[in-house]
N, C-alpha and C positions, 0 to 999 in steps of 0.2 A: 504494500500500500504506500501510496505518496503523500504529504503534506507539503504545499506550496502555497509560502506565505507573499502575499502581494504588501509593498512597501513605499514608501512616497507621499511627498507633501499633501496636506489637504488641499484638494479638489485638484490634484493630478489625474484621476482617474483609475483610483484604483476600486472601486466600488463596482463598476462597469468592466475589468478586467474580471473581477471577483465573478460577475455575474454569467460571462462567457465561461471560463471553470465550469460556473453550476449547471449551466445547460449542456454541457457535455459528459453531465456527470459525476462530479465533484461533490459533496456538500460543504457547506460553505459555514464558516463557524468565522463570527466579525468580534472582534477583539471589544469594538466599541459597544455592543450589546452589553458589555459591565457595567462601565461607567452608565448606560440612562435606565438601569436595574439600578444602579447603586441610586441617581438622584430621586428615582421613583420612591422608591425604598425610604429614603429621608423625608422627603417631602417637599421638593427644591422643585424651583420653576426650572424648567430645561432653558437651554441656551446656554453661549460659548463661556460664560463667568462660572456658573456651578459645573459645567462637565469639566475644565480646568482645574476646578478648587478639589472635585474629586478626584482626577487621574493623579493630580498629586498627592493628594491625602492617600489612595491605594499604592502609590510608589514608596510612598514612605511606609506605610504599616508593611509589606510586602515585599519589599526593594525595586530595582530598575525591570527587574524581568518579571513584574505583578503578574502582568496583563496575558501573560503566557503560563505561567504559574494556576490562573484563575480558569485560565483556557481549560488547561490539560483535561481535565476530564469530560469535555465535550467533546476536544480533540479526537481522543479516545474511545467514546464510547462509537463516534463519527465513524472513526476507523474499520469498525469491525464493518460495515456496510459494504463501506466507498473509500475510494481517495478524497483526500480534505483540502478543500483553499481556506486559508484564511485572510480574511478579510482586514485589512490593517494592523501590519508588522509597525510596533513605534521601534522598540530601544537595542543596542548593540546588545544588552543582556537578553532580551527574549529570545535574539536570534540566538544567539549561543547557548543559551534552555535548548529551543528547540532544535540545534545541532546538533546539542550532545542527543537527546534521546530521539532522534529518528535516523541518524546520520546520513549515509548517502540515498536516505527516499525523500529527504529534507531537501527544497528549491525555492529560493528566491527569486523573485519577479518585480524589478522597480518600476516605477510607472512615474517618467518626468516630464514636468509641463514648466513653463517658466513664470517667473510671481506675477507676471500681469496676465496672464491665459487663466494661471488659479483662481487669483483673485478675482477675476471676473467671470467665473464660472460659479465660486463660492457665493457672490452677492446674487447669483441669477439662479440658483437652486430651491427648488421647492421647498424642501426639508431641511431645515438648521442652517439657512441663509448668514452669512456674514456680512461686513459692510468691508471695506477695502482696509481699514484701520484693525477689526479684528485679526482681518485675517493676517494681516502683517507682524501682529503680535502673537498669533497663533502659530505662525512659521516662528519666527524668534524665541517663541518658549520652548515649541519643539527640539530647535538645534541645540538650544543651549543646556536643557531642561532634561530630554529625553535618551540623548545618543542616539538620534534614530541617522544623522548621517551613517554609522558605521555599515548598517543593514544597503542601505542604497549603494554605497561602496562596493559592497563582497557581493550585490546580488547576482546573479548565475546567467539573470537575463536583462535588458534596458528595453524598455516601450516608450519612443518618444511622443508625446500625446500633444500634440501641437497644432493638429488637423483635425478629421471631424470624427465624430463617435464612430461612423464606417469601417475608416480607418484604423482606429482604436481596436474595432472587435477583428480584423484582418490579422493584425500583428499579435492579438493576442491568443488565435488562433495558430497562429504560425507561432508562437511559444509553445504552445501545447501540443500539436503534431511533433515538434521537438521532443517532448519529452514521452511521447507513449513509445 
């Protein structure tokens, strides 16, 4: 079995890579389903201030690799099925969780767009829309906050997302013919 974690800035596109996986097969297990269980759970307005307040609040109870940590047994029970994408790789620790314990069925997948493509895709989303200012703060907490550069580094594949969702699901097709 595989688990191939998609990785990349907010509103890179990796949600729609995730979703090409699922239709072929995949199930899909999204990192960020903790965090709006955990603001649910509290009782917090959603939006980009409390799922912040909590990624870090779970980074700290949990360390850098929570979010993987919290996964695993989804991951896991996923596993017995299907191959798994997951859905939003952040920190150089979750990757390395989940290198050591899947090791070569483990694939990373970056997905990069450049900050005015994001951000103006972030402001133009249905769901959990950003304004250009969040989302500028929301990258800078990332790189600085998360280690999630390391994961885009080491990842196995690059999807430039700079063109149109066609495109998007073309090349992430042709990642995944790569890997069967």
């Amino acid at each position: 079995m595989k688990v191939v974690a998609i990785v990349g800035m907010a509103g890179a596109g990796k949600s729609e890579v995730a979703r090409v996986f699922e239709k072929n097969g995949f199930k899909k297990v999204r990192f960020g389903d903790i965090t709006e269980e955990e603001i649910e759970d509290r009782g917090l307005e959603p939006g980009e201030k409390n799922e912040r307040y909590i990624r870090e609040q779970l980074r700290k109870e949990h360390g850098m690799a929570a979010y993987a940590k919290l996964n695993l047994p989804r991951i896991e029970t996923s596993l017995k099925s299907s191959d798994v994408v997951v859905d939003g790789l952040y920190s150089w620790e979750e990757y390395t969780l989940l290198k050591e314990c899947y090791g070569e069925g483990f694939t990373t997948v970056a997905v990069w767009a450049s900050p005015a493509t994001r951000h103006g895709r972030l402001g133009n989303r249905a769901e959990r829309p950003l304004t250009v200012e969040e989302a500028a703060s929301r990258d800078k907490a990332e790189i600085e906050n998360t280690n999630k550069g390391g994961p885009i580094a080491m990842a196995d594949f690059t999807i430039v997302n700079e063109s149109s969702l066609e495109e998007l699901e073309r090349e992430a097709e042709r990642v995944l013919a790569t890997l069967e």
